[in-house]
Each structure stands twice: as structure tokens, then as C-alpha cells.
C-alpha positions as CSV (number, residue, x, y, z in Angstrom):
1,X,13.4,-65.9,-30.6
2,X,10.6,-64.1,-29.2
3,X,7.9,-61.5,-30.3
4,X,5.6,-59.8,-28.4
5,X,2.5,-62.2,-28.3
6,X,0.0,-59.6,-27.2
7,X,0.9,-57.1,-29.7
8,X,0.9,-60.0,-32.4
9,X,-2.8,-61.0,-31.6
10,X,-3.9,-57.3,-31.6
11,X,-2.6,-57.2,-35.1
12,X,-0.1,-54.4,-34.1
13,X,1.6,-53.1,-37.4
14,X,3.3,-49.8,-38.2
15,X,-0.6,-47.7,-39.1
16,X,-2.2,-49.3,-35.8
17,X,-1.0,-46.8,-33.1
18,X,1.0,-49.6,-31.3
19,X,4.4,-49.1,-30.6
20,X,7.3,-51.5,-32.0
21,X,7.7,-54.3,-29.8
22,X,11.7,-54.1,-29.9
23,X,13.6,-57.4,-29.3
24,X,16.1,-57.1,-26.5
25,X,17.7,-58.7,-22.9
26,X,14.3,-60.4,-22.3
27,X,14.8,-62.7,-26.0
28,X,17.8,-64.2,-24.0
29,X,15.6,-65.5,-20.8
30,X,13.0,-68.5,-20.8
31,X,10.7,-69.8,-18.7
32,X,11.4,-73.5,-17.4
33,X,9.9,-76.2,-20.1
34,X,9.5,-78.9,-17.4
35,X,11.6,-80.0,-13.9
36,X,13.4,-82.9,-12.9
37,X,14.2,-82.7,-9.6
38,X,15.5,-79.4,-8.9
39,X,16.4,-78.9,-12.5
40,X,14.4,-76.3,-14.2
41,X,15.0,-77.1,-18.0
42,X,14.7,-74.2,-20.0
43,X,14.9,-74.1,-23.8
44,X,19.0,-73.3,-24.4
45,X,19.6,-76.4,-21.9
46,X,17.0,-78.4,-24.1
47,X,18.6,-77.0,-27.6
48,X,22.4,-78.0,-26.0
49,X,21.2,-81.5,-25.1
50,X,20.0,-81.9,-28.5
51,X,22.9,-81.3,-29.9
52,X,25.1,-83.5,-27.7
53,X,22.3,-86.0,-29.2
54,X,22.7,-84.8,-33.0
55,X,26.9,-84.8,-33.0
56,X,27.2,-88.5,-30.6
57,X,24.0,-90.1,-33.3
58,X,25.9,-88.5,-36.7
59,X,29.4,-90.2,-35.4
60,X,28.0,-92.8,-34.4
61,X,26.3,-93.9,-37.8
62,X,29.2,-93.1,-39.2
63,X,31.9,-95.0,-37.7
64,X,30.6,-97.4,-35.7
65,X,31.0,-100.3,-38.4
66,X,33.3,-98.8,-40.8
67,X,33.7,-99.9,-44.2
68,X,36.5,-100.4,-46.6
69,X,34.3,-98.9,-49.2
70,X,32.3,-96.0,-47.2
71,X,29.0,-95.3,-47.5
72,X,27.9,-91.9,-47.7
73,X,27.2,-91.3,-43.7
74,X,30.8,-92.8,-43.2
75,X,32.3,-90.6,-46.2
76,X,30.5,-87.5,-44.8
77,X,31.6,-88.0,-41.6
78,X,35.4,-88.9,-42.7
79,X,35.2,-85.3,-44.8
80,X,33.9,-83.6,-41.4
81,X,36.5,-85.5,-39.0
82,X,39.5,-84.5,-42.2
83,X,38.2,-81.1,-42.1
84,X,39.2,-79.8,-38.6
85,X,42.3,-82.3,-38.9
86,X,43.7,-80.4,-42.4
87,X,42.3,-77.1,-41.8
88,X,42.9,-76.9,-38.2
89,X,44.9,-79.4,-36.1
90,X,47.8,-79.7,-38.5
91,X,48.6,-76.7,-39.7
92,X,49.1,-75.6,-35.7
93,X,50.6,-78.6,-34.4
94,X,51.8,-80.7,-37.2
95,X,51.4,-84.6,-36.7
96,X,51.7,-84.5,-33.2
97,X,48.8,-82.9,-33.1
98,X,46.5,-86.1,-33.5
99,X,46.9,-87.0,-30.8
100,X,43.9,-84.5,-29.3
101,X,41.9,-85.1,-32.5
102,X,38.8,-86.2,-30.3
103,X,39.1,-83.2,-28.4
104,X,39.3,-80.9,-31.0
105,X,37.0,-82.6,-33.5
106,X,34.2,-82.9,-30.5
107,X,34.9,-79.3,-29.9
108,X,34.6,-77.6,-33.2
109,X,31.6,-80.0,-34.0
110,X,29.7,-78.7,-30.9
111,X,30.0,-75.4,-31.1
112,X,28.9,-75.4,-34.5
113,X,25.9,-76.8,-34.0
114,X,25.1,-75.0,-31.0
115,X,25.9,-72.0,-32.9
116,X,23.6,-73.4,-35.7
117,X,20.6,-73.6,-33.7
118,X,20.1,-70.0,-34.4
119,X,18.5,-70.5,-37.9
120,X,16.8,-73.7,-37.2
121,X,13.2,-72.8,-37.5
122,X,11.3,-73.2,-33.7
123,X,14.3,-73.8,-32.0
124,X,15.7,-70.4,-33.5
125,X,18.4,-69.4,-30.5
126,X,22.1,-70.4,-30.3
127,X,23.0,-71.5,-26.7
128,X,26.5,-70.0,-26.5
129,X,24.6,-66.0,-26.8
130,X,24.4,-67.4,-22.8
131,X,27.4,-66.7,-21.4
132,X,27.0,-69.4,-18.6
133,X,27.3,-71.9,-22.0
134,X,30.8,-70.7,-22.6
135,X,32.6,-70.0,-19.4
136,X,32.6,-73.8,-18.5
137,X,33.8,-74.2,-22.2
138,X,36.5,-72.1,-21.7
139,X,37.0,-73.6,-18.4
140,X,37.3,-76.8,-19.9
141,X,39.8,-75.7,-22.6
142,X,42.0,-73.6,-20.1
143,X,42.3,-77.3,-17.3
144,X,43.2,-79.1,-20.6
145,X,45.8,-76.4,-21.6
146,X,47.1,-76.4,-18.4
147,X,47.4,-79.8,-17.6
148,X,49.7,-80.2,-20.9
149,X,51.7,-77.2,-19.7
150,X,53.2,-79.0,-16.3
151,X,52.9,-82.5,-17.7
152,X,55.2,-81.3,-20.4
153,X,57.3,-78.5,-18.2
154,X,56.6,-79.1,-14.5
155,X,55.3,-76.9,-12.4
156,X,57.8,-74.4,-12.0
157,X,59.3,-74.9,-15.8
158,X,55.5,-74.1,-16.9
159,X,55.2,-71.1,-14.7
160,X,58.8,-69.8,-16.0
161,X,58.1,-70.7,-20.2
162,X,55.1,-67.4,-19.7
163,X,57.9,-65.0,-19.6
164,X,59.9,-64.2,-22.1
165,X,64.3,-63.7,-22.1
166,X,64.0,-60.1,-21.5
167,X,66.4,-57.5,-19.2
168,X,66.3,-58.4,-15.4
169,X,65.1,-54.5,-15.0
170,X,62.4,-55.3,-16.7
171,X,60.7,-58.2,-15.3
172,X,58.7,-56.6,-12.2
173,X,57.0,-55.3,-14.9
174,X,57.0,-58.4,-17.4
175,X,56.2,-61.0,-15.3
176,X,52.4,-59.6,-13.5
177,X,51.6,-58.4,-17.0
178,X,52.4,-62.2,-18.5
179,X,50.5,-64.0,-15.5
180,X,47.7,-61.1,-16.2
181,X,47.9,-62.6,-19.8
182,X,47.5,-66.3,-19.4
183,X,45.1,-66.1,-16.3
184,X,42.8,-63.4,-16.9
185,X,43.0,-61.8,-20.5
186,X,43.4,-65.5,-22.8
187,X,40.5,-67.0,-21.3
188,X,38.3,-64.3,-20.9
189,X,38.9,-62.6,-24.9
190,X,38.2,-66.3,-25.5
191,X,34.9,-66.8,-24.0
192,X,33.5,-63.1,-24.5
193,X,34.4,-63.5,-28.5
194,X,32.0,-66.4,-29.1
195,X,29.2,-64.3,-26.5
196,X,29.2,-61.5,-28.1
197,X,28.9,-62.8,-32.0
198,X,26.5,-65.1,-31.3
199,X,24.8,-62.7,-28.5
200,X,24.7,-60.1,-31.4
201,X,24.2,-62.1,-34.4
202,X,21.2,-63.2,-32.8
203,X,19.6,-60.1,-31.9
204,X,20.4,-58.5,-34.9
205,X,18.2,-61.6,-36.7
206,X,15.3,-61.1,-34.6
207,X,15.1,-57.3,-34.9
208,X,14.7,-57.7,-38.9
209,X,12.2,-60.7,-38.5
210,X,10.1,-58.8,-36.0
211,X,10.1,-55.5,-37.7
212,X,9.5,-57.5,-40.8
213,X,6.2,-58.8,-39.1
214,X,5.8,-55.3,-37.8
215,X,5.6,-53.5,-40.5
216,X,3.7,-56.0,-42.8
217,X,0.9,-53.7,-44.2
218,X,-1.9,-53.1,-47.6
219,X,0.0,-49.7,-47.5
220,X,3.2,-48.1,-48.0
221,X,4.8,-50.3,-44.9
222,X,4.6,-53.1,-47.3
223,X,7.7,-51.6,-49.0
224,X,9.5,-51.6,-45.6
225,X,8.8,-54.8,-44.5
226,X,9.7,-56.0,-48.0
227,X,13.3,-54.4,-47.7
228,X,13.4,-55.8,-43.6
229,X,12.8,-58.8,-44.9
230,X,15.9,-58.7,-47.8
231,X,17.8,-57.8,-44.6
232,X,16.5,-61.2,-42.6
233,X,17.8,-63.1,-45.6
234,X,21.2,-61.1,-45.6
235,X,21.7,-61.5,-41.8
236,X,20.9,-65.2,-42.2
237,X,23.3,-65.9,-44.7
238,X,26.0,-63.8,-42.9
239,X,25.0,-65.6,-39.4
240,X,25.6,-68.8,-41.2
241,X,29.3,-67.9,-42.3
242,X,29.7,-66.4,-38.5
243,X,28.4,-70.0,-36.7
244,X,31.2,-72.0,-39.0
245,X,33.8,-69.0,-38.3
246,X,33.3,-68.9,-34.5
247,X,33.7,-72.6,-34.1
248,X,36.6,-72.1,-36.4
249,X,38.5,-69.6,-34.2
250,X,37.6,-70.9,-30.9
251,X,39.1,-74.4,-32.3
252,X,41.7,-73.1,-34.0
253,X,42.8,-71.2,-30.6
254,X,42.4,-74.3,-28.6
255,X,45.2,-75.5,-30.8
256,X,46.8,-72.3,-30.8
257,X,46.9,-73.0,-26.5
258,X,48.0,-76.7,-26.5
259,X,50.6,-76.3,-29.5
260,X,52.4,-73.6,-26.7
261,X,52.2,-76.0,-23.5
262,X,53.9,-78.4,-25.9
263,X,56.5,-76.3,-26.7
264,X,59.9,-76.8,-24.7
265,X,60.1,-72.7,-23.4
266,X,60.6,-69.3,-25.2
């Protein structure tokens, strides 16, 4: 998240003569923290790293010498891993579908904390509102989906299970609307949904904190900021229940994808 520095060290408030430095398009772009090689890190690069850190270090502490007995990294981390199994994995693909538990888990945990970043204070900005974060997820999940699909179909049985039993008259329109489906419209509704929440969520968060600072005041913009920051503590609380929902869906999808290159056709 980002303010306008110059504005903030002119003490630029609402009875100053300074205009409202708006967030926007320019919160979602960094300048490189430091290079190696021709990498150029940049802060959402840095923030995902850390999180690979954060998920691998938490898992690891918490299974890597189990116990009969847990203690209360390992029961934490059992309630987290039984968590996307009950509330997720089985009720889409039964008990077959523990089979892509590490996949799944590993997914929903990511994204969450990705998504999480957002209301950490100084980091403060959830990767995924970058849409070059998600299309290699989505990538990811669609070679995984499809893999399943001919491994469990072949190729041409795969291709055949998109389209529906339907009227031979009908199928020169069925059939490009159903590839339409699976190659185009799936992944992309599945990518642009996390972008977008997180893309808004996060802009809506700054605009309240910023006006909040803004309007800051010994005068009557004292009440405003007051009520812009109620709405900072509002937005936060609802961004929270939106992080754990869109790793939710996006997981729960996932499942959705492999529980129907599983299945033996229409």
C-alpha cells in the first residue's frame, strides 16, 4: 500500500488546499528491492517467497517428527491439513480424493496466505491482486486437470467426455461452445475471480486508510476521518473473511475439475 509521500510530509489534509492523493493503478507497481542477476525483485515477488517460507517452515515443525501425543504445532497443523480434507476434498471426491491431498492442502494453504499478506502491517499487499501471480496458478491447476482427464479417458475418450448425449443436429453448435468452455471460459473465470477480489479488496482498504490520514484534522474533518476509519476496520474484517473464501473457492474448484477428469463420461 502506498500514499503519496510528498503530500504526507507537506501535511496535506482536507483544510490545506491540497488535493486527495487517491490510491489507484500505481499502488499495484513497485520499484525493484534489489537484483540477482537479471532478476529485479520487487515487493509481491518478496511477499510470495515469504510465504512459500511461512507454509514449507509451519509443516515442517509440525510433522516432521510426529507424535503419538501431538503437541500443539502438530495438533494445529493436523486441524489445518483435516480442514481442507473434511471441508473440501471429501465432500467433492469422496475417499478417492486423498489421494491429491498434498496438492490441494499446498494449494488452499498458499493462497491464503498470499491472500493474507494484505492486512499484515508493512508488507500490506496480497500478491494474487497481480494477475501475473494467478495465470501460472491457473496454469498449473488446468496441466494437472488435464493430465488426469487422458490418463483416466485417453486422449480421444477425454476430448469426447466435454460433450454431452445431445441430438446429432445439435452438436455443430454443442461441441465449439463445450471446447469454448473448458479451454477458454473455466480457466479464465477461474483466474480473473481471485484478481479481481483481491485486486479490489485491496484498493478499497487503502482508499479508507489514506482518506483516513487525509482527512485527519483539529476541525470538523476529524469527524470524517473518524467514520473512514470505522470503515478501515469494516473493510478489514470483511477482507479477512474474503482471503479464507477465495482460497476456499479456488480450492474447492480445483476439486470441482479433478473430481470430473475422474469421472468415466457424461
Amino acid at each position: 500500500m502506498t500514499v503519496d509521500t510528498a503530500a504526507a510530509a507537506g501535511g496535506c489534509h482536507i483544510f490545506s488546499g491540497c488535493g486527495y492523493p487517491a490510491p489507484g493503478l500505481d499502488d499495484f507497481y513497485f520499484r525493484k528491492l534489489f537484483s540477482i542477476g537479471g532478476w529485479n525483485v520487487t515487493k509481491p515477488e518478496l511477499i510470495a517467497i515469504l510465504c512459500v517460507i511461512i507454509i514449507v517452515a509451519f509443516f515442517w515443525a509440525a510433522f516432521a517428527k510426529p507424535k503419538m501425543i501431538p503437541g500443539k504445532t502438530q495438533s494445529l497443523g493436523e486441524m489445518a491439513v483435516l480442514a481442507v480434507r473434511d471441508q473440501i476434498v471429501r465432500p467433492v471426491l469422496g475417499a478417492k480424493g486423498d489421494s491429491y491431498m498434498p496438492f490441494l492442502t499446498s494449494l488452499f494453504f498458499w493462497i491464503l496466505v498470499m491472500n493474507l499478506m494484505e492486512l499484515i502491517p508493512v508488507l500490506q499487499f496480497p500478491s494474487m491482486s497481480r494477475i501475473g501471480f494467478v495465470w501460472p496458478l491457473v496454469g498449473v491447476v488446468y496441466i494437472f486437470y488435464w493430465y488426469l482427464g487422458f490418463k483416466t479417458k485417453g486422449f480421444i475418450g477425454y476430448f469426447r467426455s466435454w460433450v454431452p448425449n445431445a441430438p446429432w443436429f445439435i452438436m455443430p453448435i454443442l461441441i465449439p461452445v463445450e471446447i469454448l468452455k473448458y479451454v477458454f471460459i473455466q480457466p479464465f473465470t477461474l483466474g480473473v475471480r481471485l484478481f479481481a477480489n483481491m485486486f479490489a479488496g485491496h484498493l478499497l482498504l487503502s482508499i479508507f486508510m489514506v482518506a483516513t490520514w487525509y482527512l485527519t484534522s483539529l476541525s470538523i474533518g476529524l469527524l470524517y476521518a473518524a467514520g473512514s476509519l470505522f470503515m478501515v476496520f469494516f473493510v478489514f474484517l470483511l477482507e479477512l473473511l474474503v482471503d479464507l473464501l477465495q482460497a476456499f473457492i479456488f480450492t474447492t474448484l480445483t476439486a470441482t475439475y479433478i473430481s470430473d477428469s475422474l469421472e468415466s463420461g457424461h
